[in-house]
C-alpha positions as CSV (number, residue, x, y, z in Angstrom):
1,X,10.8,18.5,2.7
2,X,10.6,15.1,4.3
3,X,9.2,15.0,7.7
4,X,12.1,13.8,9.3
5,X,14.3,16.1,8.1
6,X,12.0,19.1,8.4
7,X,11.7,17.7,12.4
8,X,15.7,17.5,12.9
9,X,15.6,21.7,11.2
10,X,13.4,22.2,13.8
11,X,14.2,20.8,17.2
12,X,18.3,22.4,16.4
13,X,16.7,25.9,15.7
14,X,14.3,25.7,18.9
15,X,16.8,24.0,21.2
16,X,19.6,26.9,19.6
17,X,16.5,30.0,20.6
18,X,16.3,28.0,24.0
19,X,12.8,27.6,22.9
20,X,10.4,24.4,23.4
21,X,9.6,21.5,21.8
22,X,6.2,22.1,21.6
23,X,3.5,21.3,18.5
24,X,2.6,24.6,18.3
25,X,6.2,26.1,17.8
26,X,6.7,23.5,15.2
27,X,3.5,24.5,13.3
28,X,5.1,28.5,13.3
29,X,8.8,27.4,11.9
30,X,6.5,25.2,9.4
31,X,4.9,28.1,8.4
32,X,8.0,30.2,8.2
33,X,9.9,27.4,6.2
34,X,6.9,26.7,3.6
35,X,6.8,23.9,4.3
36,X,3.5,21.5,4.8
37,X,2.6,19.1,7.9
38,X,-0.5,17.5,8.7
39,X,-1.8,16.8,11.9
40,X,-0.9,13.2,11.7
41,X,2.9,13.8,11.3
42,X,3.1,16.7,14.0
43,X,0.6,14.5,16.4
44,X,3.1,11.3,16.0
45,X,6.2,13.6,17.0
46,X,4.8,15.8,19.6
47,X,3.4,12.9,21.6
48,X,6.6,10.7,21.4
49,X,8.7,12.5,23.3
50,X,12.0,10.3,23.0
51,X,11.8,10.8,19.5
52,X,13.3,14.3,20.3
53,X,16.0,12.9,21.6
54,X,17.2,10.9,18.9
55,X,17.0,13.4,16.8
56,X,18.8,15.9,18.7
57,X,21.8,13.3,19.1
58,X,21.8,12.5,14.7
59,X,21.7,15.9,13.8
60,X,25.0,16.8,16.8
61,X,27.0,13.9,15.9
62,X,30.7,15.4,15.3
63,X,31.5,14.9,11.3
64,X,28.6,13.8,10.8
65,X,25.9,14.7,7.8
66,X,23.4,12.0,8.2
67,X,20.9,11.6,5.0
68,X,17.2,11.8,4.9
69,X,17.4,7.7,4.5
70,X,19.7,7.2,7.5
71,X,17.9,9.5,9.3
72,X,14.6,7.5,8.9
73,X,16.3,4.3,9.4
74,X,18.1,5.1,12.6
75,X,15.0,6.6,13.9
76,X,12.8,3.3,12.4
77,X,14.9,0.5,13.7
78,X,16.1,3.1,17.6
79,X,12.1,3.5,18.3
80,X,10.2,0.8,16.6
81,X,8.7,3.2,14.2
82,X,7.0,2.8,10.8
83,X,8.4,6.0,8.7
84,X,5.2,8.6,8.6
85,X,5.4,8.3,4.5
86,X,4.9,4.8,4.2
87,X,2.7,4.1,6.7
88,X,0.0,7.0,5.3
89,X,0.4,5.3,1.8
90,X,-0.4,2.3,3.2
91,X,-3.5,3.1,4.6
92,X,-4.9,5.2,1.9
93,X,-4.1,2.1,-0.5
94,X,-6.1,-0.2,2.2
95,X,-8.6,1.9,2.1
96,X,-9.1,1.9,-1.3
97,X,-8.6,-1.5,-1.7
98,X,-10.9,-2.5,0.9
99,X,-13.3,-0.3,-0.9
100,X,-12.8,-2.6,-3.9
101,X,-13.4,-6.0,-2.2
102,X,-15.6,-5.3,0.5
103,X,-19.2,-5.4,-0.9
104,X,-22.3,-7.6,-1.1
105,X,-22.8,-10.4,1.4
106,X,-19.6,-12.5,1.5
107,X,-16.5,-13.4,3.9
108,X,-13.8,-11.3,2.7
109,X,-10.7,-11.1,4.4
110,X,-7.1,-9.7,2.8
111,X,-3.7,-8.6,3.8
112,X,-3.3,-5.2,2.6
113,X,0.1,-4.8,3.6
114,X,0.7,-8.3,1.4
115,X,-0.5,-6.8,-1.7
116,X,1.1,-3.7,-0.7
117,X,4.7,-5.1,-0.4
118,X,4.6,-7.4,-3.4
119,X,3.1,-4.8,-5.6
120,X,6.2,-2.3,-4.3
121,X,8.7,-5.5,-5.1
122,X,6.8,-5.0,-9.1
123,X,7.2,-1.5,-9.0
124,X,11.2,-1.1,-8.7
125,X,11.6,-2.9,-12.4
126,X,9.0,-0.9,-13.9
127,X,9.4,2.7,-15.9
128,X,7.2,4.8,-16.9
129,X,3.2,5.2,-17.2
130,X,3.7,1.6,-15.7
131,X,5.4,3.3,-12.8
132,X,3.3,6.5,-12.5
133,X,0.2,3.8,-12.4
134,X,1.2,1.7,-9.8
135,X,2.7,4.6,-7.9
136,X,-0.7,6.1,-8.1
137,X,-2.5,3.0,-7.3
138,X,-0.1,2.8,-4.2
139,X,-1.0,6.8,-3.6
140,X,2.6,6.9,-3.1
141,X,4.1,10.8,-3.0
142,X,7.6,10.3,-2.0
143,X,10.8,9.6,-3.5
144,X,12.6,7.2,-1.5
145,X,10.3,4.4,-1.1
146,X,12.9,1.3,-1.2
147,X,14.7,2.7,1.9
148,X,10.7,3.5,3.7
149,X,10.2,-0.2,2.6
150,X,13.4,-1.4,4.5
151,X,12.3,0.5,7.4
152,X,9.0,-1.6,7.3
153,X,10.6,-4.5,7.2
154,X,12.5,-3.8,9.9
155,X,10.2,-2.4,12.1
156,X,7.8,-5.3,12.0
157,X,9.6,-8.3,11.5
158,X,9.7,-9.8,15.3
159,X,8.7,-12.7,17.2
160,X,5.2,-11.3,16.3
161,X,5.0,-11.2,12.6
162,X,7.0,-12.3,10.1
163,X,7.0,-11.0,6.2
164,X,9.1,-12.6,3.6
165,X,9.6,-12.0,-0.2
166,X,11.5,-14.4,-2.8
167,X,11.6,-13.9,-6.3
168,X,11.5,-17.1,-8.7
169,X,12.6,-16.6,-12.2
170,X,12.9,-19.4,-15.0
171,X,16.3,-20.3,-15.9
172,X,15.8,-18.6,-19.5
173,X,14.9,-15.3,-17.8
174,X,17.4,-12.8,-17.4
175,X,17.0,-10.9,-14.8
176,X,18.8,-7.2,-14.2
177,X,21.4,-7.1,-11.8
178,X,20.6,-3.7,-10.6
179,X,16.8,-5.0,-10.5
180,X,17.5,-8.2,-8.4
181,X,20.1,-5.9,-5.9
182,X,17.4,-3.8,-5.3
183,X,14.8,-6.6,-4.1
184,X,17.8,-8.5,-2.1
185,X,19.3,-4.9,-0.1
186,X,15.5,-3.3,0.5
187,X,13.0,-6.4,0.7
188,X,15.9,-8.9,1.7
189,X,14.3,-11.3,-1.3
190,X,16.7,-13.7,-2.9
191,X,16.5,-14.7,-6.6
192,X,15.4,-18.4,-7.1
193,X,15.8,-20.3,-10.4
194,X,13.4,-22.5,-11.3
195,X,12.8,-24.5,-14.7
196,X,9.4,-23.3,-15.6
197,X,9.3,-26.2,-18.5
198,X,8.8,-28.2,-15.5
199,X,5.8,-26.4,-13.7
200,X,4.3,-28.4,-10.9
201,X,7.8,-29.2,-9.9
202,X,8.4,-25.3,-9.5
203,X,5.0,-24.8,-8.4
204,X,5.2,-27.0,-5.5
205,X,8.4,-25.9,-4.2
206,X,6.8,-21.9,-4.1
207,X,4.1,-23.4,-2.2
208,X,6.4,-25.0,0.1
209,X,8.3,-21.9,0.5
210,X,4.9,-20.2,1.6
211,X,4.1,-22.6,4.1
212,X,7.3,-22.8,5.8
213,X,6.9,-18.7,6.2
214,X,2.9,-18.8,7.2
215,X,3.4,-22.1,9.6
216,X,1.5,-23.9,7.1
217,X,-1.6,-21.8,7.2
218,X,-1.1,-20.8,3.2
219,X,-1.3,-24.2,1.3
220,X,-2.0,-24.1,-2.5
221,X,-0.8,-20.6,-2.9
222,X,-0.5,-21.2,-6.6
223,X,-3.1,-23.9,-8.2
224,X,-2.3,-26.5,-10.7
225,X,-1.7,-24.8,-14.2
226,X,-0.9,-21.4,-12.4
227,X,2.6,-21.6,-13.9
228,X,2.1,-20.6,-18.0
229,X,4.3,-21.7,-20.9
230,X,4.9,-17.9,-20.8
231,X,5.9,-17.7,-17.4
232,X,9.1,-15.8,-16.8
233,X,8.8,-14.7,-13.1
234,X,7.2,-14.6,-10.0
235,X,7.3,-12.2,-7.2
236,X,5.8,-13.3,-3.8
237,X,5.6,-11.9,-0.4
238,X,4.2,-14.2,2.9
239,X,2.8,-13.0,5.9
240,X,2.5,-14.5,9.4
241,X,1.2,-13.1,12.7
242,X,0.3,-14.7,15.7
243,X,-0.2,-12.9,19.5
244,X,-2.2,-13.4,22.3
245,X,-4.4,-10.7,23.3
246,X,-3.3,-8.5,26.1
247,X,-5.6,-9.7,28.5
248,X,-7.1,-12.9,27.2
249,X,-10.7,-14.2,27.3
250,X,-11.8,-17.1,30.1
251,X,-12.5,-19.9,28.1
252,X,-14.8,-21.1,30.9
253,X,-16.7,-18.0,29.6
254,X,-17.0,-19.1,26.2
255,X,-20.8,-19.7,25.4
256,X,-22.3,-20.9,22.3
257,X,-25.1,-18.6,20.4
258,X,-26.2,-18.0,17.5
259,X,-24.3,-15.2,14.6
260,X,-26.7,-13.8,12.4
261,X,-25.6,-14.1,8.5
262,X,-27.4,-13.0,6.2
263,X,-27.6,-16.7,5.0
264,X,-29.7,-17.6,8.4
265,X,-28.3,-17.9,12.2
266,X,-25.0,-20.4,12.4
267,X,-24.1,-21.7,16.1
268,X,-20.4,-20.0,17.2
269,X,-19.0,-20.1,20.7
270,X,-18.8,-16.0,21.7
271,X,-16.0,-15.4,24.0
272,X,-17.2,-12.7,26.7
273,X,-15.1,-9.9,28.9
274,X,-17.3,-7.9,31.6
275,X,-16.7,-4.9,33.1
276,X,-13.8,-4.0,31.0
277,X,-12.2,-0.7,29.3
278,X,-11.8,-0.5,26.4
279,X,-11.2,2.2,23.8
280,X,-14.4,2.8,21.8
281,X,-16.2,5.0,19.3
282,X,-19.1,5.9,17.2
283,X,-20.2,8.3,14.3
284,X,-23.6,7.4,14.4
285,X,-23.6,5.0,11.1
286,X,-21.5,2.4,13.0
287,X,-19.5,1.6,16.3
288,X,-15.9,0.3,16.7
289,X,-14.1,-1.6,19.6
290,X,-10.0,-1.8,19.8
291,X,-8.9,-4.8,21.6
292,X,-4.9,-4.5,22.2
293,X,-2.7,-7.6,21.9
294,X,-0.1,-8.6,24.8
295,X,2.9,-5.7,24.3
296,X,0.8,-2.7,22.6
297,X,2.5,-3.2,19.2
298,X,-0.5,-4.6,17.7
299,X,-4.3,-4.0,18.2
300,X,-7.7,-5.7,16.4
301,X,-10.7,-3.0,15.7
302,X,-13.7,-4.3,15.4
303,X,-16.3,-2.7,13.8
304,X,-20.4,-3.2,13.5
305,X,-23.4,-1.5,12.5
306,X,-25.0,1.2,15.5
307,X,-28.3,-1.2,15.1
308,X,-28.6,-4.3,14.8
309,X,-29.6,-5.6,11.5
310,X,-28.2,-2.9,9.7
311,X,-25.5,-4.9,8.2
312,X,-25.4,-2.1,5.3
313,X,-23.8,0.4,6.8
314,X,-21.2,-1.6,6.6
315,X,-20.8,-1.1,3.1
316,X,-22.4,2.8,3.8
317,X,-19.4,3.0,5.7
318,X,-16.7,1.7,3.8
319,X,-18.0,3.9,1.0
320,X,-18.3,7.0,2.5
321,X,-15.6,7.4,4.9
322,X,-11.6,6.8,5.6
323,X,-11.6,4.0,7.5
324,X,-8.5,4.5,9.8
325,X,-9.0,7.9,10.2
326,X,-12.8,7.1,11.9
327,X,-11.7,4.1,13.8
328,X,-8.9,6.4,15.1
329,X,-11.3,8.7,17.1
330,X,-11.8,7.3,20.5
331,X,-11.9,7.7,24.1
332,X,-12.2,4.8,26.9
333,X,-15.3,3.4,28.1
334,X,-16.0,1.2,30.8
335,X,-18.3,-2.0,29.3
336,X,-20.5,-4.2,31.4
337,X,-20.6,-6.5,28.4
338,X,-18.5,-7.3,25.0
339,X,-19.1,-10.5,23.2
340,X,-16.4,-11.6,20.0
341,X,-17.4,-14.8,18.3
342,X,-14.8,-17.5,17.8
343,X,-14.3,-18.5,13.9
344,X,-11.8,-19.2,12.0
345,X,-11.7,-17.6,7.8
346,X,-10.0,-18.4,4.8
347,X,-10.5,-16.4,1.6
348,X,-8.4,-16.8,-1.8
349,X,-9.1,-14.3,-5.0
350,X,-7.7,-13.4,-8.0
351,X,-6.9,-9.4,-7.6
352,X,-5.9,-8.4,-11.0
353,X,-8.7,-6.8,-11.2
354,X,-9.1,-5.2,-8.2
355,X,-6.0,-3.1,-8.9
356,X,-6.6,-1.8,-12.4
357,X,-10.1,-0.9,-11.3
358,X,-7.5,1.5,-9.1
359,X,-5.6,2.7,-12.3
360,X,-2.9,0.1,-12.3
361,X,-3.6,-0.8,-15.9
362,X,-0.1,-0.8,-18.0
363,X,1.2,-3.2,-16.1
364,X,-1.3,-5.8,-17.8
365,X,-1.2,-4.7,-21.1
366,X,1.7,-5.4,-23.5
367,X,2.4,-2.0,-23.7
368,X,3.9,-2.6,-19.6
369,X,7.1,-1.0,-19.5
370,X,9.2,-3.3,-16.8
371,X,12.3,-3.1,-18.9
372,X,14.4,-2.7,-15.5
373,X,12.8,-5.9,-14.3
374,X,14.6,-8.5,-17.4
375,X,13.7,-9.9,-20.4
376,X,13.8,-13.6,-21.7
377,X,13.5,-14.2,-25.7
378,X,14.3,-10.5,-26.1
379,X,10.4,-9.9,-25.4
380,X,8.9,-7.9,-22.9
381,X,7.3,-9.1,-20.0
382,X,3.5,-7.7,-18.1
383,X,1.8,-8.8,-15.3
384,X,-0.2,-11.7,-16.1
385,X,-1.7,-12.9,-12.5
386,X,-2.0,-11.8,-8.7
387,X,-3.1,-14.4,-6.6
388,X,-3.7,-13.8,-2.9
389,X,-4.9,-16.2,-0.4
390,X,-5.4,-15.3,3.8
391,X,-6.0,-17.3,7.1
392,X,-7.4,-15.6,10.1
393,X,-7.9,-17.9,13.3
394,X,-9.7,-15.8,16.5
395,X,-9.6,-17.4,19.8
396,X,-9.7,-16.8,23.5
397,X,-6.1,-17.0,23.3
398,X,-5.5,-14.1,20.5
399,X,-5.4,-13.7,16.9
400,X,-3.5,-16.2,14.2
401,X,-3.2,-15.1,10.7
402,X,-1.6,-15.5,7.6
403,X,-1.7,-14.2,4.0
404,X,0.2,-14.5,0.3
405,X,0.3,-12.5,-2.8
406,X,2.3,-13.9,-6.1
407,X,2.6,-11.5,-8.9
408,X,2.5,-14.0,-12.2
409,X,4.8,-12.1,-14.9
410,X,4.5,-13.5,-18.4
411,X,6.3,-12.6,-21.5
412,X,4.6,-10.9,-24.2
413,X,3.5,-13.6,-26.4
414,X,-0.1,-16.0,-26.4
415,X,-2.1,-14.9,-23.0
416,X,-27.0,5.7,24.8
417,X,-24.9,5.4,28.3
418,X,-27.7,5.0,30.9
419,X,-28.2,1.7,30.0
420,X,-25.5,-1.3,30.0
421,X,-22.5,-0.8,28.1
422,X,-22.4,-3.6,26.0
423,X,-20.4,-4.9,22.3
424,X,-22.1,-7.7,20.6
425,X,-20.5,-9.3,17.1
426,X,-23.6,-11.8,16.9
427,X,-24.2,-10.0,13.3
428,X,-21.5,-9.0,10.1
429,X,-18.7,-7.0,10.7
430,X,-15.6,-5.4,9.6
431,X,-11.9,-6.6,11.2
432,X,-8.9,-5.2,11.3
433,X,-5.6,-6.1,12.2
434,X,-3.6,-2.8,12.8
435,X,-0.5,-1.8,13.9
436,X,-0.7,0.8,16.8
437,X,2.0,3.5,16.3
438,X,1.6,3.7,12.9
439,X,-1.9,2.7,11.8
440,X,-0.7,0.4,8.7
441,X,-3.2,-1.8,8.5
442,X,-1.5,-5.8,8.1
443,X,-5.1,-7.8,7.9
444,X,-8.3,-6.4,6.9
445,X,-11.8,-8.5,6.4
446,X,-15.5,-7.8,6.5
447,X,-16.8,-11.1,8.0
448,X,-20.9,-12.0,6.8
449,X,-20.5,-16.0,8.1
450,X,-17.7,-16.8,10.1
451,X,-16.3,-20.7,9.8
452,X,-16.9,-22.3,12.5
453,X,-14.0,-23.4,14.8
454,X,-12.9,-26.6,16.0
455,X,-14.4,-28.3,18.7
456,X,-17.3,-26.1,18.5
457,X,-20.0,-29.2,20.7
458,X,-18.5,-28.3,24.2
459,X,-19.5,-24.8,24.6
460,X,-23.5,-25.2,25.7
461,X,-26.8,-24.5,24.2
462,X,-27.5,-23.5,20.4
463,X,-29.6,-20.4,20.6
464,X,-28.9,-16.3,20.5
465,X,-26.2,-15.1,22.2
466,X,-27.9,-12.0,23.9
467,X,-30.9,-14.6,25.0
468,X,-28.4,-16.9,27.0
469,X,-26.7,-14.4,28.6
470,X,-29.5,-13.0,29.7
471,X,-31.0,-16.0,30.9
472,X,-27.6,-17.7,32.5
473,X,-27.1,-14.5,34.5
474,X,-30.6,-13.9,35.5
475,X,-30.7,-9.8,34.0
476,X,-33.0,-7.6,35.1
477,X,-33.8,-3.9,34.3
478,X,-31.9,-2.5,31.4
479,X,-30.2,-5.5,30.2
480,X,-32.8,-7.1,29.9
481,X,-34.9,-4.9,28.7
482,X,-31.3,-4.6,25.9
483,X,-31.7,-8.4,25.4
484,X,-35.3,-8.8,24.4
């Protein structure tokens, strides 16, 4: 039974025994009912207490038998909420992903909610072993996934971020109608004709279209030659976020120190905060910081090895663990110190790959069954291409970034706390960019050598971090004992 609807069940039986609200009651009609919650789902309802409410007035509205899909739509778009479905699939598939692309000693940094959308655009015109592989590769284990993808949409498009999706077919392609209402009603994505006999023509007006959406952070999405003789369509989905942190860092703070990659020390500018709470934890392998942006919706976690130098429990981690649920676990700490470079990334890969090292397979092969998708010639089409390309700016300010994803489809023919509290990112670690009710993870990188901003020569002396706040502020005792 779907969470939702198992929830409305149970708040008109307890409110009918004059009973309340509580978790554990829940848990004992759960029980009673056969039917399965996780602490995630029960958590998420017990400690939002308006969300009772809501769901008391759907389920009492006079002539009125609301669906499991208007129930989680009303409840999405009422309380800013990201359906409890979706947003689990998304993380698992982030994990995994991240799993994937993480490794060995390079900048990485990817939108896995970009992947994750387009991919979901490919899956409504496939059928299938195409579908059960991509549904898999998704770890998707509901039914109604168009209507938790328009809930999505809803929830987080906002002054904050913005996610887009077009569709470009060739004028030879005919696309289903079914198909190409399903991408317009649950991804609002419009279907563009383009004359692919004319492919740098077609190829700069996508690119346009992805700069317009990503403020011009995304240039080049698709390179020259990316459009095939074979190509039929193109799926894409654009990201753009941009918000200030919740309480910013002093720029007069801003010092310039050294970040130790693994390719030798390069000078940053580290933006400082003392004496601040913040929520924190630890599971011995590594630590992890979450810094809120201005509103709560949106929060960066930042996470480094528990020593320095030990930039492979990164990887240890990564490998080992679910990231969201460790980074989840914390409590608030008061910190004398935190220090978060300044940097700007940019990162562009080819991710076929990548996903059919997660099963997705049939929908590269000809064998791809996306017969609800189109045809053109009669033939059938596969995926031939996912490119993806991200921009992550970090400043005192807050946090700028941007990603795309095209899906190139091709018809099948030729191709301790006594002493000071402190957070240091002088050394590799792992970002991400998550949003706070839900835990969907929008951005995700493992930064090795972060680029260096602009107008890097005003910020003071080129040497480590630790050393010149240690000298500048004249530490004593346990800091500087920390420092040396």
């Amino acid at each position: 039974m779907h969470t939702v609807t198992f929830l409305s069940y149970a708040v008109l039986l307890l409110n009918d025994a004059q009973k309340p609200i509580t978790k554990e009651n829940i848990e004992l009609l759960a029980t009673a009912s056969h039917v399965q919650l996780d602490e995630y789902a029960l958590n998420q309802f017990t400690n939002h207490p308006h969300l009772k409410n809501t769901i008391s007035k759907l389920i009492q509205a006079p002539n009125s038998v609301l669906s499991v899909n208007e129930a989680t739509y009303t409840l999405t778009k009422s309380h800013n909420t990201i359906p409890y479905n979706i947003s689990k699939s998304e993380i698992q598939f982030s994990h995994k992903i991240m799993q994937q692309t993480f490794g060995g000693n390079k900048n990485t940094f990817i939108s896995p909610m970009s992947i994750f959308v387009a991919i979901s655009m490919l899956m409504a015109g496939a059928t299938g072993t195409t579908l059960t592989e991509i549904r898999n590769a998704l770890t998707i284990q509901y039914t109604n996934h168009e209507q938790e993808m328009q809930a999505i949409m809803a929830v987080l498009n906002s002054d904050i971020i913005q996610i887009a999706n077009q569709i470009y077919v060739d004028n030879k392609f005919n696309i289903n109608h079914t198909y190409a209402t399903t991408l317009k009603q649950f991804y609002h994505s419009e279907v563009v004709c383009k004359n692919f006999e004319n492919p740098d023509s077609a190829r700069r007006d996508i690119n346009a279209w992805v700069e317009q959406i990503t403020k011009n952070k995304i240039q080049d999405l698709l390179a020259p030659n990316a459009i095939k003789p074979n190509t039929c369509s193109i799926l894409v989905n654009a990201i753009y976020f941009k918000c200030n942190w919740k309480n910013k860092f002093k720029k007069q703070d801003t010092l310039l120190g050294q970040f130790k990659a693994p390719t030798g020390e390069i000078s940053l500018p580290f933006m400082i905060k003392r004496n601040k709470r913040f929520e924190h934890g630890s599971n011995g392998i590594i630590e992890w910081l979450r810094i809120p942006y201005e509103g709560d919706e949106f929060e960066a976690v930042f996470v480094r090895p528990n020593e320095d130098g030990e930039t492979e429990k990164l990887d240890e981690f990564l490998k080992e663990y679910d990231v969201l649920s460790v980074v989840s676990r914390t409590s608030y700490k008061e910190f004398d110190l935190v220090v978060v470079p300044r940097f700007k990334v940019e990162y562009e890969a080819e991710v076929s790959s990548v996903l059919q090292d997660m099963g997705m397979n049939r929908a590269f092969s000809p064998d791809a069954e996306f017969e609800l998708m189109g045809s053109k010639n009669g033939e059938k089409i596969s995926v031939s291409a996912i490119f993806h390309k991200t921009f992550l700016a970090v400043d005192e300010e807050g946090t700028e970034a941007a990603a795309a994803t095209a899906i190139m489809m091709k018809e099948e023919c030729e191709e301790d706390e006594s002493l000071p509290v402190v957070f240091v990112l002088d050394q590799p670690f792992i970002m991400l960019i998550v949003h706070s009710q839900s835990g969907a993870i929008l951005f995700s990188g493992k930064i090795v050598q972060p680029g260096q901003p602009d107008e890097i020569s005003t910020y003071g002396a080129y040497y480590p971090i630790k050393k010149q706040i240690q000298e500048k502020e004249s530490l004593g005792g346990f800091m500087g004992e920390l420092f040396n």
